[in-house]
N, C-alpha and C positions, 0 to 999 in steps of 0.2 A: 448655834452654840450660845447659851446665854454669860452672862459676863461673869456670874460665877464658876463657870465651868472654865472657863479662860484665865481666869486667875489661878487657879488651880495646874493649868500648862504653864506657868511663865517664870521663869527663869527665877532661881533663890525665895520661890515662896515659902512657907512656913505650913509646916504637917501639923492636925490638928493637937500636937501633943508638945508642941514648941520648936521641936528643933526644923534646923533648915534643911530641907530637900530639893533639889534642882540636876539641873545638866551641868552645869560649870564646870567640876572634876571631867564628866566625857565630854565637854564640846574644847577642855584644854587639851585633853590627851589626846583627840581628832587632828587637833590646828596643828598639833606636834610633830604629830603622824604623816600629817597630808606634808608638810612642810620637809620632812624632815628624808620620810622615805623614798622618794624620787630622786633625790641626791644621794643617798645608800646605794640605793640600787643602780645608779648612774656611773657611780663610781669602779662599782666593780664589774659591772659590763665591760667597761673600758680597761679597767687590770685585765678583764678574761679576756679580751680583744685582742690587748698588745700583744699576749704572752702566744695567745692561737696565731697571731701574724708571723712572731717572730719563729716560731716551729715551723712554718711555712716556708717563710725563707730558708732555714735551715734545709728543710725538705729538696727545693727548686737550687741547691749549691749541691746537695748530695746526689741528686738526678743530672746534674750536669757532668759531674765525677765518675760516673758509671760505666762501663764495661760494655754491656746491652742492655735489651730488653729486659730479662730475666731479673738481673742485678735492679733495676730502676723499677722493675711492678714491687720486687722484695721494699725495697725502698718505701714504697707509698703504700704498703699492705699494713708495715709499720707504723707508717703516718698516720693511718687511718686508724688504727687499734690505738694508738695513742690517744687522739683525738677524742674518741670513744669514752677511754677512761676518764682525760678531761672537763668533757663534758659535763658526765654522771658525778665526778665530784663539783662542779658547777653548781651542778642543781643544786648540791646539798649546802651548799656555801651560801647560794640565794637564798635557800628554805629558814638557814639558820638566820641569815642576817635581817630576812622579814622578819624573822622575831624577837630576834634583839631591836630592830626600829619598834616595834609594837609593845615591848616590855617597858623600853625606854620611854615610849608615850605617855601607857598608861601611869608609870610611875612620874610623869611631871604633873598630867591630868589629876593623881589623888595630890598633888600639892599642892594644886592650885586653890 
């Protein structure tokens, strides 16, 4: 690659027309991102954690209450339809908040 070709890669150069062109706005909204979204997403792992534990226990104090069999599979047929719904709203709570960490990047990335 010769050295004009290189300057033309390199960070805040100048477009033949004056104004400036570069990566800066994405390599801030990347730093943002990378930075930013593992603790998003870390976060509510751990909210969807406690809340699925704490249903569990609920679960394992109502199967100890039980009658029989019958009464305690009803029990965790529930548990499990519950779970289910949990889950599926999960995903949509992760999907949205990848995108709110990524809106939020972009929009520091153009400030930068």
């Amino acid at each position: 690659m010769t050295s004009k070709a290189r300057e033309g890669l390199s960070l805040g150069s100048q477009a033949r027309n004056g104004s400036a062109v570069g990566f800066e706005p994405f390599a801030a909204a990347y730093k943002t991102w990378l930075m930013s979204y593992p603790l998003v997403m870390a976060e509510e792992a751990l909210h969807f954690a406690a809340h699925r534990l704490e249903e569990q226990a609920k679960l394992v104090s109502k199967i100890a209450g039980c009658a029989g069999p019958a009464e305690a599979t009803e029990a965790q047929v529930s548990f499990l339809n519950d779970a289910v719904q949990d889950y599926r709203k999960e995903a949509e709570v992760f999907a949205r908040r990848a995108q709110e960490a990524m809106a939020s990047a972009n929009a520091s990335g153009a400030r930068a």
